[in-house]
C-alpha positions in Angstrom: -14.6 1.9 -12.5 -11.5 2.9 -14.0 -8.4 0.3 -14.4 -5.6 0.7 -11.6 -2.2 1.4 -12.8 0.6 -1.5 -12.2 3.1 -0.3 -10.1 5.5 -3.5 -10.0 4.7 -7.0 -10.8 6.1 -8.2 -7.1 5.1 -7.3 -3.6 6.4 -4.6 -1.8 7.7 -5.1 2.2 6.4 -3.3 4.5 7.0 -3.2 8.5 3.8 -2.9 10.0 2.5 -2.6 14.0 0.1 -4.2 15.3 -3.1 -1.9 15.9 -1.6 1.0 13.0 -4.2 1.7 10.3 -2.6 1.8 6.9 -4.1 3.5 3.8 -3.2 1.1 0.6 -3.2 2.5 -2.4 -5.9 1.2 -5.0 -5.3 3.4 -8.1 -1.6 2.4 -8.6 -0.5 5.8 -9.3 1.1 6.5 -5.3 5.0 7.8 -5.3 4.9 5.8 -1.9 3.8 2.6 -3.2 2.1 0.7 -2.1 0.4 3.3 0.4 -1.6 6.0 -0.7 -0.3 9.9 -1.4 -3.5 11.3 -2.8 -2.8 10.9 -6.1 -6.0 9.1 -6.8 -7.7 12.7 -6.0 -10.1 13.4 -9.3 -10.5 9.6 -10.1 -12.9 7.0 -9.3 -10.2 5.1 -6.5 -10.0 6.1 -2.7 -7.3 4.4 -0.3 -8.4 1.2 0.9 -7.7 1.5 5.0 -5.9 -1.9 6.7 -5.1 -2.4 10.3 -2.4 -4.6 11.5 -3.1 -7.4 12.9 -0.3 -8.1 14.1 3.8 -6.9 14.0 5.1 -8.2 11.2 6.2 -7.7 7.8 3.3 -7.5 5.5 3.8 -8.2 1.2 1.8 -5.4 -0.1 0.1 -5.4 -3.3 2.0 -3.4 -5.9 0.3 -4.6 -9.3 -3.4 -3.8 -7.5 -5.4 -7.1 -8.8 -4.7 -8.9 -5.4 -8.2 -10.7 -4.2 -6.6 -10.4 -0.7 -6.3 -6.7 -0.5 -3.7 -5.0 0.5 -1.8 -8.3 0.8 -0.4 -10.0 -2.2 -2.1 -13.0 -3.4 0.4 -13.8 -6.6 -2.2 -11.9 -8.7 1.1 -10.5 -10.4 2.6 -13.9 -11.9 -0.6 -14.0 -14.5 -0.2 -9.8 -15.6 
């Protein structure tokens, strides 16, 4: 599989409700970071779908090497 593109080196905020599925974006390449647009159409990524636990705001993944997918893990501080 391909690598993902880095977006940003930080999280990105996002205000999520509880129940709502979210499609993160895995490829990197999304002009609505860090949700998916389809721009991973032709490649080997697909949107990676998340649903809220709870209302809250959720640190998203921008740099795509989280191991707690879609939420940041700090994977950025070692890129």
């Amino acid at each position: 599989m391909s690598q993902p593109v880095i977006a940003q080196k930080s999280p990105i905020p996002v205000e999520v409700e509880a129940g709502k599925t979210y499609y993160w974006c895995t490829c990197g390449k999304s002009a609505k970071q860090p949700l998916c647009d389809g721009s991973h159409k032709g490649s080997d990524f697909a949107p990676m779908a998340w649903t809220a636990p709870e209302t809250k705001t959720a640190y998203m993944c921008a740099c795509k090497h989280t191991k707690n997918a879609p939420l940041c893990d700090g994977a950025h501080k070692a890129l």
